[in-house]
TORFI-279518 format. One record per residue: residue in one letter; z, y, x of N, C-alpha, C in turn. Coordinates in steps of 0.1 Angstrom, whole numbers, padded with zeros to 4 digits, always signed. Layout:
N
AZYXZYXZYX
...
//
This chain:
239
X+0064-0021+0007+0051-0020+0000+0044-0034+0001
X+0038-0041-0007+0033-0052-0012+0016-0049-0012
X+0014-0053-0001-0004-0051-0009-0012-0060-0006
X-0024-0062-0017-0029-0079-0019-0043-0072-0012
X-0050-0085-0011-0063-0087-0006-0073-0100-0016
X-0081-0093-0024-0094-0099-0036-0107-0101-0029
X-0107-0113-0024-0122-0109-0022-0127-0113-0034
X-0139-0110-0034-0142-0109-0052-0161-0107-0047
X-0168-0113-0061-0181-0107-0061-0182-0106-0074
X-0171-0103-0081-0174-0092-0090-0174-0099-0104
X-0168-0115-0103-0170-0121-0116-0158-0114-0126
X-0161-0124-0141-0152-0115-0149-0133-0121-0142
X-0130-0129-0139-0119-0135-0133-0114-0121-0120
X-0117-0117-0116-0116-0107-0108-0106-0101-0119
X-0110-0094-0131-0098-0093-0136-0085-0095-0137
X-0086-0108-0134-0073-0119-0137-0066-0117-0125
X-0075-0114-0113-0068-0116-0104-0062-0104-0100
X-0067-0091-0102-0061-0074-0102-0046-0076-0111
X-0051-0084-0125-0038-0083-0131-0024-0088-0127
X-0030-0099-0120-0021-0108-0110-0013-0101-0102
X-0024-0092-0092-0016-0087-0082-0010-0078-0089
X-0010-0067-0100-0003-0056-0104+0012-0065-0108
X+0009-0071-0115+0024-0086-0121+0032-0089-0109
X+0028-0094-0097+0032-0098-0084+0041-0081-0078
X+0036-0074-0081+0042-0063-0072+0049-0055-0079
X+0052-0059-0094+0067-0056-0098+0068-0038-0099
X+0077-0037-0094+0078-0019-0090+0075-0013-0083
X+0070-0021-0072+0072-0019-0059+0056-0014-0054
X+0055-0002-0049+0040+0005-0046+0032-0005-0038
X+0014-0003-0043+0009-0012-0037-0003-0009-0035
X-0012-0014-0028-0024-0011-0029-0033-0027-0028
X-0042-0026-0037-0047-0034-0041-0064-0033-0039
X-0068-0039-0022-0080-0041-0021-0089-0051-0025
X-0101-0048-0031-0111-0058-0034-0121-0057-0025
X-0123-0069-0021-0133-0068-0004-0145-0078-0007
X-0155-0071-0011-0171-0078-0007-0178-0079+0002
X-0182-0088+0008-0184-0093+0017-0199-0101+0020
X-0210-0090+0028-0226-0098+0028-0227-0097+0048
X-0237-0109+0046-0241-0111+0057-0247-0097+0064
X-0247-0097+0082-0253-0084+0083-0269-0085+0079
X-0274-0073+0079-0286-0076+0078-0293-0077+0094
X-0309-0087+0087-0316-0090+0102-0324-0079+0102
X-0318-0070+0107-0331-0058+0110-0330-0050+0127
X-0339-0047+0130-0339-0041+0142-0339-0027+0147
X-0340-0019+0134-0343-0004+0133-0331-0001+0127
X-0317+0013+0131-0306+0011+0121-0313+0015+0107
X-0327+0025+0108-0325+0029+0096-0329+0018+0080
X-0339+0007+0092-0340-0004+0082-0326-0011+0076
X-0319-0012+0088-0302-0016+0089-0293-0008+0074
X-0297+0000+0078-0284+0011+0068-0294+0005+0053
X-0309+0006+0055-0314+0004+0039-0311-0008+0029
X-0313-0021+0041-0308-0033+0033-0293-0036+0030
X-0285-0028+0038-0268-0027+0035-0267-0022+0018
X-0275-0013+0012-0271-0007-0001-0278-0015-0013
X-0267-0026-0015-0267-0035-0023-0266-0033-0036
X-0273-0028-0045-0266-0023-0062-0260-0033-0068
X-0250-0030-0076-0245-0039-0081-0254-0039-0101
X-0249-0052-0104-0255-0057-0114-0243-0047-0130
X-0251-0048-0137-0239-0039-0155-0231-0048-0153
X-0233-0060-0153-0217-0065-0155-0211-0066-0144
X-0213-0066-0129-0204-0058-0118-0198-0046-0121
X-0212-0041-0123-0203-0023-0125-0191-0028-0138
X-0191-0034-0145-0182-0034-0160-0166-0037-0155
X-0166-0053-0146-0159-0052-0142-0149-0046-0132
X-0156-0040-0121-0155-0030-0116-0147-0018-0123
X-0150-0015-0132-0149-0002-0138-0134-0006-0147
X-0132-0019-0154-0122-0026-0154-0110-0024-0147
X-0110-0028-0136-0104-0031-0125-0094-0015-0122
X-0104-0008-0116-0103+0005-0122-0097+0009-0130
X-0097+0008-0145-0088+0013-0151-0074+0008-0150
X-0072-0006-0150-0058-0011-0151-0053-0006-0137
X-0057-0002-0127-0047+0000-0116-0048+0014-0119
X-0058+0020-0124-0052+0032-0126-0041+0038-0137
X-0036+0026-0143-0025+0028-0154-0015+0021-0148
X-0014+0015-0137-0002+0008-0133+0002+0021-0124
X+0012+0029-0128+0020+0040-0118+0023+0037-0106
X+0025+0022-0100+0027+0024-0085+0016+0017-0079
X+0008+0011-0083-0008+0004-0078-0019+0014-0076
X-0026+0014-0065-0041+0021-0061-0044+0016-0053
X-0063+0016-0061-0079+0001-0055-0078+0011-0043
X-0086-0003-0032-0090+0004-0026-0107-0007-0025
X-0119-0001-0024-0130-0007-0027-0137-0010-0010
X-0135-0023-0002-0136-0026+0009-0151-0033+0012
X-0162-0032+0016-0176-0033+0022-0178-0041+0038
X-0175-0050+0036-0176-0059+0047-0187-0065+0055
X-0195-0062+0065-0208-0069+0066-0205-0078+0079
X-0211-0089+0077-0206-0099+0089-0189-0102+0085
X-0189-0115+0092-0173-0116+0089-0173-0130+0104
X-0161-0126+0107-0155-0133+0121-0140-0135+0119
X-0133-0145+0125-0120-0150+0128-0110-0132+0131
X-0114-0126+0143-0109-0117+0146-0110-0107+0136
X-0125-0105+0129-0125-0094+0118-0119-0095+0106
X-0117-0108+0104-0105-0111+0093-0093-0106+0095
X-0087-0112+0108-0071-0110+0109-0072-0098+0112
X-0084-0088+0115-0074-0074+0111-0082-0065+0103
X-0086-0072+0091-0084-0069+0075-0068-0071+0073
X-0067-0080+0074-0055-0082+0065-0042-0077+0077
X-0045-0072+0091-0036-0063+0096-0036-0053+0092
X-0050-0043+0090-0053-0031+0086-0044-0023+0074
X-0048-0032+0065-0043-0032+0048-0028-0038+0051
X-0023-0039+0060-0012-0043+0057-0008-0057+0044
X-0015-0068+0045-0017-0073+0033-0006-0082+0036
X+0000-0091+0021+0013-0095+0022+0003-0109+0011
X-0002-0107+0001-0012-0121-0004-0025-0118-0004
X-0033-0132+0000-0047-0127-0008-0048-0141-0019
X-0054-0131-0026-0058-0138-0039-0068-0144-0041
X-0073-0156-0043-0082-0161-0043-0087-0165-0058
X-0100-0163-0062-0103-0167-0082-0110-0184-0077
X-0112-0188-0090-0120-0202-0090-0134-0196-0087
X-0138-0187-0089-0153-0184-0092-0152-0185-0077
X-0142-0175-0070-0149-0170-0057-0155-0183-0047
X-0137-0193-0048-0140-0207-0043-0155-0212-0046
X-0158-0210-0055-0172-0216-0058-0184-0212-0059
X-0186-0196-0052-0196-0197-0044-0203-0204-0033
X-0218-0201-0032-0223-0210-0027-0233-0205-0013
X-0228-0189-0011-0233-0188-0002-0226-0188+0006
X-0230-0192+0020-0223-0197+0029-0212-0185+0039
X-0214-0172+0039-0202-0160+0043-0189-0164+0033
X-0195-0164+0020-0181-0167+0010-0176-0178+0012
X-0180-0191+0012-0173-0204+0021-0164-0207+0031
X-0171-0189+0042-0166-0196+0053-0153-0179+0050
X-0148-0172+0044-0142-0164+0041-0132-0176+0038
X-0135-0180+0026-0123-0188+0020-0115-0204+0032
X-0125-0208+0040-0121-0212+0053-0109-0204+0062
X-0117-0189+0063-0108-0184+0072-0097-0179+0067
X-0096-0180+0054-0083-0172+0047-0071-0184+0052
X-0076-0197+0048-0064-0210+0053-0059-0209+0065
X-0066-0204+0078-0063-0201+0088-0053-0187+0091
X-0054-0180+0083-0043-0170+0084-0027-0172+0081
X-0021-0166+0084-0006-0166+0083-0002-0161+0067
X-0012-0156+0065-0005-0147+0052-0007-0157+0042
X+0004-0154+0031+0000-0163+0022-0010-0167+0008
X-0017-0175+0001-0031-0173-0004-0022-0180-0019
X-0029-0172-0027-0026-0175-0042-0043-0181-0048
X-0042-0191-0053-0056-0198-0055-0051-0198-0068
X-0057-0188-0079-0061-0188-0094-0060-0200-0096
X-0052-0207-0109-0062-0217-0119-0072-0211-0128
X-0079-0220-0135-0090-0217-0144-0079-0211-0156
X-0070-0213-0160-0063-0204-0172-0053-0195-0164
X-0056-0184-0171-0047-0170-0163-0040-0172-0172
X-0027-0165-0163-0013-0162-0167-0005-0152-0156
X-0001-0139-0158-0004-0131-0151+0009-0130-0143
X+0021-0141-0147+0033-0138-0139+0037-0154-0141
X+0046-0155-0130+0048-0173-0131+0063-0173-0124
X+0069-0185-0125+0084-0183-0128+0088-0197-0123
X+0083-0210-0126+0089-0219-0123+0081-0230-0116
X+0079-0232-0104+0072-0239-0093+0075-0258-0092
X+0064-0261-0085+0067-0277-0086+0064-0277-0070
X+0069-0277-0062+0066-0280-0047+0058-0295-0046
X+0048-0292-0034+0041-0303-0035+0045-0308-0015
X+0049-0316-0017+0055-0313-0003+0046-0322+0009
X+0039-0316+0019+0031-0321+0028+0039-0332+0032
X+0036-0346+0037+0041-0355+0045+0038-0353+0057
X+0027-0347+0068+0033-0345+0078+0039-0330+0084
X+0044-0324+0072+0051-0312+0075+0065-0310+0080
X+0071-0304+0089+0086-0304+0092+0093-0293+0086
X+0090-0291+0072+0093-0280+0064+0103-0288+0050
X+0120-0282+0049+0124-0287+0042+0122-0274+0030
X+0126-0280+0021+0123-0278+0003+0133-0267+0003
X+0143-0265+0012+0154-0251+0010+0144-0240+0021
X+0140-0244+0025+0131-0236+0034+0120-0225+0027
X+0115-0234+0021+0102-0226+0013+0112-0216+0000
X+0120-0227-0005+0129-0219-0015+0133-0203-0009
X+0138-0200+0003+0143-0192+0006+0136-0181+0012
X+0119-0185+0015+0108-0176+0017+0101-0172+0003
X+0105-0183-0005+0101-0179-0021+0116-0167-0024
X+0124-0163-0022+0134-0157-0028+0133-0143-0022
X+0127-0143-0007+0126-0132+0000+0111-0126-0003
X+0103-0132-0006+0090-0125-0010+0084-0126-0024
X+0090-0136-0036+0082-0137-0043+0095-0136-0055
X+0096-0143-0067+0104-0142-0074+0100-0161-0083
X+0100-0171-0074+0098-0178-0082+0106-0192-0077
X+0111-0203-0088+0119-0209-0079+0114-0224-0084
X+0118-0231-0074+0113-0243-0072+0120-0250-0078
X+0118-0260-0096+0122-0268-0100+0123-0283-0106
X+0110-0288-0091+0108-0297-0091+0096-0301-0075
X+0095-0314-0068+0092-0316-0059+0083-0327-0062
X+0072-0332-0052+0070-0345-0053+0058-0344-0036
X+0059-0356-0031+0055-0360-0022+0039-0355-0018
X+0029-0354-0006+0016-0350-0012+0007-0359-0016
X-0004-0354-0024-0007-0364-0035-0024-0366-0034
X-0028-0360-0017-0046-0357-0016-0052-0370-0018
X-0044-0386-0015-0048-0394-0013-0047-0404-0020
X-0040-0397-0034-0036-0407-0043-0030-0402-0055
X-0040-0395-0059-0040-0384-0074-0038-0391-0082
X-0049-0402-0086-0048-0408-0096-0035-0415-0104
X-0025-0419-0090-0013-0425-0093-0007-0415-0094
X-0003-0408-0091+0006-0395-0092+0005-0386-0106
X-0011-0388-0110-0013-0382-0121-0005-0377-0134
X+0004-0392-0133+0011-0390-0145+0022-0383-0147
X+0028-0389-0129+0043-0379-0130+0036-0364-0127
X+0030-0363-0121+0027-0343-0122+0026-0342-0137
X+0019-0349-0147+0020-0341-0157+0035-0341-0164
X+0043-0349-0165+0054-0352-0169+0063-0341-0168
X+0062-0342-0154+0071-0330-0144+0064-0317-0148
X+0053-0315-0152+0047-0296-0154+0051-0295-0167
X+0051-0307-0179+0055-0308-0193+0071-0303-0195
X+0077-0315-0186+0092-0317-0187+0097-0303-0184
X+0095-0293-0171+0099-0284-0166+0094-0270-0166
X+0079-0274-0175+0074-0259-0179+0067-0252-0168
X+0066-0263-0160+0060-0251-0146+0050-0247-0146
X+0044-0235-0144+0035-0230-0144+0025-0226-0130
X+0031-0230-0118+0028-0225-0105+0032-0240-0091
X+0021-0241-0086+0025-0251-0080+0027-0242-0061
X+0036-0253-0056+0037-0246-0038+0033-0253-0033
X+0027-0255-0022+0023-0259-0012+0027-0254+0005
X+0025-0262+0014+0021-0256+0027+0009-0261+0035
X+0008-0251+0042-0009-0256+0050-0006-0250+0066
X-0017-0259+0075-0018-0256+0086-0033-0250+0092
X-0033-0243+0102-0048-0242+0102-0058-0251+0107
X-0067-0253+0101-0076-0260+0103-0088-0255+0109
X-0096-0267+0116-0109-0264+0120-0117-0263+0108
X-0129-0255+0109-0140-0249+0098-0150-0258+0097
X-0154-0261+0087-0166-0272+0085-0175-0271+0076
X-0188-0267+0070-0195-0265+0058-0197-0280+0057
X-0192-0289+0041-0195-0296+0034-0204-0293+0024
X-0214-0305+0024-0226-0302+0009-0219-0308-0001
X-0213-0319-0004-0199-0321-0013-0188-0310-0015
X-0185-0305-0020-0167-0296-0023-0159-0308-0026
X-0149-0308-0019-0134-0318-0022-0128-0309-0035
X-0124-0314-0040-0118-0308-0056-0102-0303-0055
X-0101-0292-0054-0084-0288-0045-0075-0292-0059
X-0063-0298-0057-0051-0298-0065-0052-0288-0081
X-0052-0278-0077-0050-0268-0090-0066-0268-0095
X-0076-0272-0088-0090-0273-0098-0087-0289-0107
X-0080-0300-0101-0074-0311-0112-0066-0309-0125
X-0052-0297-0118-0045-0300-0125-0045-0281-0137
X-0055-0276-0129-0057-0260-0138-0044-0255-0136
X-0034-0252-0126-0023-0243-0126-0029-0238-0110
X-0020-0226-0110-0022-0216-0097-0012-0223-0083
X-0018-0222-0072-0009-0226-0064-0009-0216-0049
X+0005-0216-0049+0007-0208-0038+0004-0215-0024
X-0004-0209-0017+0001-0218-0001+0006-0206+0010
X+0012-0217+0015+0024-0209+0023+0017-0216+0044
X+0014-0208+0049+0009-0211+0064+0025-0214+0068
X+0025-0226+0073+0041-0236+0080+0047-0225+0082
X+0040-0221+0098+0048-0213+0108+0058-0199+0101
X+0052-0197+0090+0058-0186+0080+0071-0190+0076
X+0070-0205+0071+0080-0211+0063+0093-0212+0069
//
């Protein structure tokens, strides 16, 4: 069983990303949680507590929502599960995604770019997990096939390595490579396009390590927000 993890606030890309997961999981039964996620509330009384927790959602929440909903309920082996998160911590993450048994979480552009600070620090703690994170490009495409590995320089991870964790969990193969490029896009620029033109790729790989957490008032601009393709990242130790 294959099952993803969305954290989501409900934009229309939420779509994209349910489709995604139903596409990703093939035949194979799944369940497919979308997890919202608000600070706790400051209250002292539970029943003031329990009052500020009941958050309505907006018509075009509910739309998409109700969306969402339907397509998993037309996919015969997919069923939502609708997840309420208040407060979020290191430990209460890693057993989300032990709970749910989760195998990807999916991440949209929208979500990366929220601006309140629990959603920031979610998408921080998702890099620190083991499991591996599918970061949406801005153009959906709901299944992908042919990968460009982007290969860390101080990683000890060879290119048959990732290939053969790509073979065992995903269905996509790696048909082209190139060194990492955080520090020097501009030069690189050309051959990534050449290389995604020449080879059709539609999905880029990566690997990552965990990092320390940091709120920036600048956002650094990730790879696939440059180049608008989806990229998988893969936590080393997995690899």
């Amino acid at each position: 069983m294959k099952n993803f993890l969305i954290p989501t606030t409900l934009k229309d890309d939420t779509i994209s990303a349910v489709k995604s997961a139903i596409s990703q999981a093939k035949e194979s039964d799944c369940e497919i949680v979308l997890m919202m996620v608000s600070e706790t509330p400051d209250a002292f009384s539970s029943s003031n507590f329990l009052r500020e927790m009941r958050t309505g959602l907006t018509k075009s929440q509910e739309e998409v929502l109700e969306t969402c909903r339907y397509m998993i309920d037309h996919a015969k082996n997919c069923r939502i599960k609708i997840h309420n998160q208040y407060g979020l911590s290191s430990p209460i993450f890693r057993g989300i995604i032990e709970h749910f048994s989760v195998k990807l979480v999916i991440l949209t552009h929208s979500y990366k770019q929220e601006t309140k600070r629990i959603h920031q620090y979610l998408v921080q703690l998702a890099g620190n997990q083991k499991c591996p994170i599918l970061h949406l490009g801005n153009e959906f495409k709901e299944d992908f096939t042919k990968a460009l590995y982007i290969e860390n320089s101080s990683a000890n991870v060879h290119v048959k390595d990732v290939q053969q964790f790509l073979n065992e969990n995903f269905s996509y193969e790696i048909v082209s490579q190139t060194s990492k490029i955080d520090d020097n896009y501009e030069e690189s620029a050309p051959y990534l396009t050449e290389a995604i033109s020449k080879y059709e790729i539609d999905l880029l790989v990566e690997t990552r390590k965990g990092e320390k957490i940091k709120f920036k008032k600048v956002k650094k601009q990730n790879i696939n927000e440059k180049l608008g393709l989806p990229v998988l990242s893969l936590y080393e130790e997995l690899v």
